[in-house]
C-alpha positions in Angstrom: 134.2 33.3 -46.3 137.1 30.5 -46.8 136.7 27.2 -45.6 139.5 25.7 -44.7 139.9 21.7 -45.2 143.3 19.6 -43.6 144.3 16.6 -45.8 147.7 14.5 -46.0 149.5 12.1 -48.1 150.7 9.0 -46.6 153.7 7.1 -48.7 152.7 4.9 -51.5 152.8 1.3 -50.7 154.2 0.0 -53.9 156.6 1.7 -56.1 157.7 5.2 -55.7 157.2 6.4 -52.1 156.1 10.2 -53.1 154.1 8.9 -55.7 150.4 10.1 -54.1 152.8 13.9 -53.1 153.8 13.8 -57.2 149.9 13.0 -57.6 148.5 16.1 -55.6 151.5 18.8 -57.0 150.1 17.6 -61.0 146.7 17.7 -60.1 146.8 21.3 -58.2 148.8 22.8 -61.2 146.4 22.0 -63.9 146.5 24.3 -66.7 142.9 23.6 -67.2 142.1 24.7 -64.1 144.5 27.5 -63.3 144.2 29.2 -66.5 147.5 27.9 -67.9 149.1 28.2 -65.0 148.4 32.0 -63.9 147.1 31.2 -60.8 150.4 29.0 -59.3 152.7 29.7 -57.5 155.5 28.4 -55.8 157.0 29.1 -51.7 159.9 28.3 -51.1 160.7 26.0 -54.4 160.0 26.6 -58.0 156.4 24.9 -58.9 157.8 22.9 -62.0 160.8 21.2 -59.4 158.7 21.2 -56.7 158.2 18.0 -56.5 162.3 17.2 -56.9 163.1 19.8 -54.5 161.1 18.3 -51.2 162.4 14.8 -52.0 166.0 16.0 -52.0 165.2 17.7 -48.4 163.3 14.2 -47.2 166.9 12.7 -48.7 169.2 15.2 -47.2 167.4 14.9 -43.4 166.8 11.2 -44.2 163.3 11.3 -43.8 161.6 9.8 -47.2 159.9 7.6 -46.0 156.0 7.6 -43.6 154.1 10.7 -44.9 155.0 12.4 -47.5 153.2 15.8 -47.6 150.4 18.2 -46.9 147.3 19.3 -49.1 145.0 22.2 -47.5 142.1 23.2 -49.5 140.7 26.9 -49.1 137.0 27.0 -50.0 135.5 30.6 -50.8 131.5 31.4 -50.7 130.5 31.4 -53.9 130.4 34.7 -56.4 131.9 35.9 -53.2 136.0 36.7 -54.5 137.5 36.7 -57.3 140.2 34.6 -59.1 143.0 37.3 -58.0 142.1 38.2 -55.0 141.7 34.4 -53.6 145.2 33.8 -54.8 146.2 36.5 -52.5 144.8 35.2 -50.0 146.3 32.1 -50.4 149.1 33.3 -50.9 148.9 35.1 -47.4 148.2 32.3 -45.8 151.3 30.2 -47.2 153.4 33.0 -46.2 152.3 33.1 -42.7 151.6 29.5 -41.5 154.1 28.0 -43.7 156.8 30.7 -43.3 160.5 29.9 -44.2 160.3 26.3 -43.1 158.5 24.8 -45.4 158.5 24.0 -49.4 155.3 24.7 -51.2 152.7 25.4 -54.1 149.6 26.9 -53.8 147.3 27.2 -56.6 143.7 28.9 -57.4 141.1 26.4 -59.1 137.9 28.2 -61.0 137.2 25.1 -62.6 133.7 24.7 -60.1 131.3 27.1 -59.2 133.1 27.9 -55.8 136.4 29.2 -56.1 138.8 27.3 -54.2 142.5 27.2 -53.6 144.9 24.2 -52.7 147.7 24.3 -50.8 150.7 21.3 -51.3 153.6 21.2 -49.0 156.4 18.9 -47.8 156.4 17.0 -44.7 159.8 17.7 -43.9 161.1 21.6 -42.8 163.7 22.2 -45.1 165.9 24.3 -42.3 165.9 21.9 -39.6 164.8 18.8 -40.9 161.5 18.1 -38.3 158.3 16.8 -39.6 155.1 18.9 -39.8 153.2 17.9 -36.6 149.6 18.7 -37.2 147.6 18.2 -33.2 143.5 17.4 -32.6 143.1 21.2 -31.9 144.9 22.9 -34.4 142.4 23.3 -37.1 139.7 25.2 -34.8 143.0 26.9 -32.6 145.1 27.8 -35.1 144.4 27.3 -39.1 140.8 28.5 -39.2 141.0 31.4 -37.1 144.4 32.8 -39.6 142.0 32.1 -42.5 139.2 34.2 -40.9 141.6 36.7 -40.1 143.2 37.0 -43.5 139.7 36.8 -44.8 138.4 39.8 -42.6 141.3 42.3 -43.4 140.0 41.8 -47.0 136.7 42.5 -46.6 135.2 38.6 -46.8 133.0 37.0 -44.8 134.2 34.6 -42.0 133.3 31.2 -40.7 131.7 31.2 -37.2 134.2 28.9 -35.0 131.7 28.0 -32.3 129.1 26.9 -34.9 131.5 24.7 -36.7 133.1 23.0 -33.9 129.6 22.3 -32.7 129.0 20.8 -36.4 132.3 18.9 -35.4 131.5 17.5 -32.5 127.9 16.3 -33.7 129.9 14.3 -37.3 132.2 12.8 -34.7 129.4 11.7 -32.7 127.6 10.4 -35.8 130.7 8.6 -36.7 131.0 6.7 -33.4 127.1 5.8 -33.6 128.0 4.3 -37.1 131.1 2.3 -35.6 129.1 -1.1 -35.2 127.5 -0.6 -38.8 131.1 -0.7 -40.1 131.7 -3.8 -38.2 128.6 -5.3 -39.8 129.6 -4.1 -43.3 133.9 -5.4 -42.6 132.1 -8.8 -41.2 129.2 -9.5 -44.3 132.6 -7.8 -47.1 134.5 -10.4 -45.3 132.3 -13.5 -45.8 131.5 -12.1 -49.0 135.0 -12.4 -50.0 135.7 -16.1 -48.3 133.3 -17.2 -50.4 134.2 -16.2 -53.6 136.9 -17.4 -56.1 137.2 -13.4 -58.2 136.3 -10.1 -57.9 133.4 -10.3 -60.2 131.6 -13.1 -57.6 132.6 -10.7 -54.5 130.3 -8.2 -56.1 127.9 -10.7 -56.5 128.1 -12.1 -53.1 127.6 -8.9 -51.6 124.6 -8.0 -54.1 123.1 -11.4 -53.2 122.8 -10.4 -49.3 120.8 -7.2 -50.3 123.7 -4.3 -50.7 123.2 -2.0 -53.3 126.8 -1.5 -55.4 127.7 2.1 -56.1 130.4 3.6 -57.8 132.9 3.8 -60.6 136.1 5.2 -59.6 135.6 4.2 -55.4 133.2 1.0 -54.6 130.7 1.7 -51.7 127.7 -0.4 -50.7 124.1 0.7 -48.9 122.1 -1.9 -46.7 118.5 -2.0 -48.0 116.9 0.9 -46.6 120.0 2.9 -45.2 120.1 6.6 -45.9 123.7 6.9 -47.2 126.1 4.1 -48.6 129.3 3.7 -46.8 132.7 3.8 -49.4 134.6 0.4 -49.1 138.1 1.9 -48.7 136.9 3.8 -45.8 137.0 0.6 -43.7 140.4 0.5 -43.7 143.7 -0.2 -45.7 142.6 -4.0 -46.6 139.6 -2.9 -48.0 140.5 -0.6 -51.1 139.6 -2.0 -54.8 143.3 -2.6 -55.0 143.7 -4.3 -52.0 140.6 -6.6 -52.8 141.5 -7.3 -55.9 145.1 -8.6 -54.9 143.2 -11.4 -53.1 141.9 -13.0 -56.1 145.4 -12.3 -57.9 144.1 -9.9 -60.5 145.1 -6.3 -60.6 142.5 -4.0 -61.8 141.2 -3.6 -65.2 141.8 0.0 -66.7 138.4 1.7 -68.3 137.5 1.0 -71.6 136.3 3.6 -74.7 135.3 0.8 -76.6 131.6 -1.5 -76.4 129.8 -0.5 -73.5 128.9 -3.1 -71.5 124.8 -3.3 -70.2 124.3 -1.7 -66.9 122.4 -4.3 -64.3 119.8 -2.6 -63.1 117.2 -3.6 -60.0 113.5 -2.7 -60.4 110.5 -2.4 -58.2 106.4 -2.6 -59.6 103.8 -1.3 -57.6 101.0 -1.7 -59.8 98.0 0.9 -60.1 99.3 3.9 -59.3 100.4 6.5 -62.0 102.8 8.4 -59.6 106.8 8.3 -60.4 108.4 6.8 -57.2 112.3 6.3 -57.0 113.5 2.9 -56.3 114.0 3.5 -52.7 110.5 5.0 -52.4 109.3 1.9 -53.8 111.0 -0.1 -51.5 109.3 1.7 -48.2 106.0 1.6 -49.9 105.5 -2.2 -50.3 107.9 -3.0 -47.0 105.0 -0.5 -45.1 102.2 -1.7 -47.4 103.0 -4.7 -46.5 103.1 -4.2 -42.5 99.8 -2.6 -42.3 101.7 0.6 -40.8 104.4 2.9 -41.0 107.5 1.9 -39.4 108.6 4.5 -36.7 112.2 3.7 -36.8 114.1 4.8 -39.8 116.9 2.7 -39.6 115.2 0.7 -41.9 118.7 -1.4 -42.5 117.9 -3.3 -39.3 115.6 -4.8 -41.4 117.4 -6.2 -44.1 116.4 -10.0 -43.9 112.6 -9.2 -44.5 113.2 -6.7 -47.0 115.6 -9.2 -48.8 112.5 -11.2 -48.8 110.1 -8.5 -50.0 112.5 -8.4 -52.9 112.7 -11.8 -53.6 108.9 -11.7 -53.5 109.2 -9.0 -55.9 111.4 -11.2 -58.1 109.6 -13.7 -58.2 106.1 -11.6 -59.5 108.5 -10.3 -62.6 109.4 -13.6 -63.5 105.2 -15.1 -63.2 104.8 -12.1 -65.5 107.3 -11.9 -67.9 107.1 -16.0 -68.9 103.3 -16.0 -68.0 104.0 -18.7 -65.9 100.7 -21.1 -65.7 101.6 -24.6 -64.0 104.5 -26.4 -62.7 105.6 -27.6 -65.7 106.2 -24.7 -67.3 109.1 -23.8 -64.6 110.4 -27.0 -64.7 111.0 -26.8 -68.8 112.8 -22.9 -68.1 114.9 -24.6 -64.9 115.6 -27.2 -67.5 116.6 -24.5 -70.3 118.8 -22.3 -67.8 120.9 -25.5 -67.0 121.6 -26.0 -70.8 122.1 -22.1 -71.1 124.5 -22.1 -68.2 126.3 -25.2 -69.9 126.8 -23.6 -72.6 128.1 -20.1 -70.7 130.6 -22.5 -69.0 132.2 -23.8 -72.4 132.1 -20.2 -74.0 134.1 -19.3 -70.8 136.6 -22.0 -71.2 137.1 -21.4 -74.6 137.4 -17.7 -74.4 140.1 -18.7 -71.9 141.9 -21.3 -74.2 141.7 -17.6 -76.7 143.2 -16.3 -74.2 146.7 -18.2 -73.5 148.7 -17.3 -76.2 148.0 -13.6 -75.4 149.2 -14.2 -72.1 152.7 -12.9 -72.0 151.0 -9.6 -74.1 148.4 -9.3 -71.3 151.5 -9.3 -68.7 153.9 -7.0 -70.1 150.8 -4.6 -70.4 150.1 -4.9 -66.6 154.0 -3.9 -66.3 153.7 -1.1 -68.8 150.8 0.0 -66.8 152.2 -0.5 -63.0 155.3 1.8 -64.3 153.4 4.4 -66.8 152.4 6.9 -63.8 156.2 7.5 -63.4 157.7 7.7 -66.9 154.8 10.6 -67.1 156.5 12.2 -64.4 160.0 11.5 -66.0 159.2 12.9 -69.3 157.3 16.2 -66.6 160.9 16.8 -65.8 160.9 14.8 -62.6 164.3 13.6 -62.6 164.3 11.1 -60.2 162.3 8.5 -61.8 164.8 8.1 -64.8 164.9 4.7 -63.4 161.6 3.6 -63.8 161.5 5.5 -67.1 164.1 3.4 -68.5 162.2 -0.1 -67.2 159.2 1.6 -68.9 161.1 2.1 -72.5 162.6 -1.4 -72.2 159.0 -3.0 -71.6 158.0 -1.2 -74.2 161.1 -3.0 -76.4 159.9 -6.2 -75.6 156.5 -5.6 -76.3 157.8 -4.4 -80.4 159.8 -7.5 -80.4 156.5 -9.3 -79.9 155.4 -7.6 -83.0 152.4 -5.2 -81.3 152.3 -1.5 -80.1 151.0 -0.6 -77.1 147.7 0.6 -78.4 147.6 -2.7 -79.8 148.4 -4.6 -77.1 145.6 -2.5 -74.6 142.9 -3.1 -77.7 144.0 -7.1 -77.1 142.8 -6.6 -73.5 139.7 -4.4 -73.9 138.7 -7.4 -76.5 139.1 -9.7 -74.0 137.2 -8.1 -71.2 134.9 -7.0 -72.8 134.0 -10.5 -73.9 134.6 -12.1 -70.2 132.2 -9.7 -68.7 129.4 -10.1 -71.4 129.6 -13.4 -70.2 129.7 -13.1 -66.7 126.3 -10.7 -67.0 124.9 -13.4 -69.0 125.8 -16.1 -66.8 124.4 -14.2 -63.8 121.4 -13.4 -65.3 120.9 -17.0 -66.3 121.9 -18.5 -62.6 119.3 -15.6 -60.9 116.0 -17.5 -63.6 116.7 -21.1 -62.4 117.5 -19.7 -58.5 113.7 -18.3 -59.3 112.0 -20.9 -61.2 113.7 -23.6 -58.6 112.2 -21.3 -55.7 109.0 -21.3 -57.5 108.5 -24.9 -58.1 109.6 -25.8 -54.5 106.7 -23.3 -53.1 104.1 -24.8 -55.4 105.1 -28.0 -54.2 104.6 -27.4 -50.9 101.4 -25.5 -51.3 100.4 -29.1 -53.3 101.0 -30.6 -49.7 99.6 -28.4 -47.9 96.0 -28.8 -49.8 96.5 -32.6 -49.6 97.2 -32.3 -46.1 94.6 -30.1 -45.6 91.9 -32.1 -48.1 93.0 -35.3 -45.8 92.1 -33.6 -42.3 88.8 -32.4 -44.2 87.6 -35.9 -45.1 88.5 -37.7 -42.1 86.3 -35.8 -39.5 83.4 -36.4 -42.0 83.8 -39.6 -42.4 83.5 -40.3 -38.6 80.4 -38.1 -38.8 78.5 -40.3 -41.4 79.9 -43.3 -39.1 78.2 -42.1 -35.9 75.3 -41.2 -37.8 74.3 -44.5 -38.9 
């Protein structure tokens, strides 16, 4: 059975329009994943000028710009086909759907345990010049039921229509019940990022109101309690890392092989019990232990102000027990500490930035180098048409030697450099989350002081007026 899955490519929005179509074609003809290249194929083009072959049709028809291509991904059961055999069925179905009008690759991947093939082709028909029009309908009417067929007449399985547009129609109605938790997430990301002067406090904005941060390559964000996080750039175009990121002026920082920097980590106790619970286990156990009862509904993000509270409570027990906390004073002398340890955060920061000025113009020709490296790869590929950017890539690369540093060099400068600005930053968040605790601490046993007063006060009165009456 082959799955069939309907993507596109929209134009880049900086830079070289095709750039995500060049993206797809590289990544689809792999050598790692199609054994060196036996298992791709070109329709209608020639795989290694692909790429230069559809943008000289979107040129010719006058059509290069809006989407820019096609990607559809055939997914076979697994141990089910073999390598050969699913690249002639691919290859069937390029050949068929795609026909004469169209410029194409298809390729087999056996990189995963599910064999699966991808299929890249241009936007544009190269006879007459019109646009691919893909229509709500055409994946259950038109694409799937050619794969089943193609996948019948050699003997595979097939994918029951009626069940998966009933799947369909229960994800779309799922996605419209989680319309308003978007808005919540757009509204809190939105705050989150008014209040915030960089990236790095965003993310801690956002962690402070109770989302969990997941992710590496794509940032996505779970309410307390919620089954599934929810991926950032799925909100919409404003709210991709990129996108973000250009808000605070700062384009994004490549990965670093160097020092790896600690991993902030959240933890939950629940004392006298010997049984391994996962974080979000714990989390249910205390909010319901805490209740009396279990809670019937299991949107349990409804309820993110009380636990936010549970955790602060929890917070709050770690610190007690980690500095064996005894009396007041004792959290007055660590609030007392943190504000010198913040003080002197602050003037490692400024000096690491004083370090950094006369880096500065290194640090910016490295952004360029790294805006315009995507294409001279491409250029050097045999992709013609960015001889342009190839050549503003060799001349940055001139200036940079005239500077006296290589580029390794130059990309070692900036790892040093972030790597000692985040250090920091952990540090300084670490420090500023004690004295929030110790402050919050000494303000309760305050009040609790008043309270007994209080308390003691409306005690002694009533027996005073006793002993009065007595006498």
């Amino acid at each position: 059975m082959a799955i069939t899955k309907c993507l596109h490519m929209k134009q880049a929005k900086t830079g070289y329009p095709a750039k995500h179509l060049a993206n797809g074609l590289r990544y689809i003809m792999n050598p790692e994943k199609t054994e060196h290249g036996r298992y791709v194929c070109g329709h209608n083009c020639i795989p290694e000028q692909a790429l230069s072959q559809m943008v000289d049709t979107k040129r010719h028809f006058g059509k290069l710009d809006k989407r820019q291509g096609y990607h559809f991904i055939l997914s076979f059961e697994e141990d089910e086909v073999s390598e050969e055999e699913a690249f002639q069925v691919v290859g069937e179905f390029v050949a068929e759907f795609l026909g004469k009008d169209f410029e194409a690759v298809y390729a087999v991947h056996n990189d995963t345990d599910h064999i699966h093939g991808h299929i890249i082709f241009n936007s544009v028909r190269c006879t007459t010049g019109y646009k691919y029009d893909y229509k709500n309908g055409d994946w259950e009417n038109i694409i799937q039921p050619l794969t089943n067929r193609i996948c019948r007449e050699h003997g595979l399985s097939v994918l029951d229509l009626e069940e998966a547009k009933e799947k369909r129609k229960q994800k779309g109605q799922e996605e419209k019940s989680l319309s308003e938790r978007d808005r919540r997430i757009r509204r809190d990301v939105d705050q989150a990022l008014q209040d915030a002067g960089s990236y790095e406090e965003f993310l801690e904005n956002l962690s402070s109101m109770g989302y969990e941060l997941r992710g590496r390559k794509r940032l996505s964000v779970r309410e307390p309690g919620a089954g599934r996080a929810r991926r950032l750039d799925q909100l919409g175009e404003e709210y991709t890392e990129e996108r973000l990121r250009q808000r605070f002026g700062r384009l994004p920082i490549p990965e670093m092989t160097g020092e790896e920097i600690p991993v902030e980590w959240t933890y939950v106790f629940i004392p006298y019990r010997e049984r391994h619970l996962t974080r979000y286990q714990k989390e249910c156990f205390l909010r319901r232990y805490r209740q009396g009862k279990p809670m019937a509904d299991s949107k349990t993000w409804k309820y993110r102000a009380a636990i936010h509270e549970l955790k602060k409570l929890q917070e709050e027990f770690d610190f007690l027990a980690a500095y064996r906390i005894q009396d007041k004073a004792q959290l007055k002398a660590i609030s007392d500490a943190t504000k010198e340890q913040l003080w002197e955060n602050s003037r490692a920061r400024k000096q690491l930035r004083k370090e950094m000025v006369p880096y500065e113009e290194i640090l910016l020709l490295l952004n360029k180098l790294q805006e315009k490296q995507m294409e001279a790869e491409l250029y050097q590929e045999g992709y013609q048409e960015f001889f342009q950017d190839h050549q503003t890539y060799q001349n940055l690369l001139g200036q940079l030697k005239e500077m006296g540093y290589s580029l390794s060099e130059a990309e070692q400068t900036d790892a040093y450099f972030f790597e000692k600005e985040e250090h920091l930053r952990i540090e300084w968040k670490k420090i500023l989350k004690e004295k929030r605790i110790a402050e919050r601490l000494r303000e309760k046993a305050e009040e609790k002081e008043n309270l007994e007063a209080q308390q003691k006060e409306k005690n002694r009165k009533p027996s005073a007026r006793g002993r009065g009456k007595g006498g």
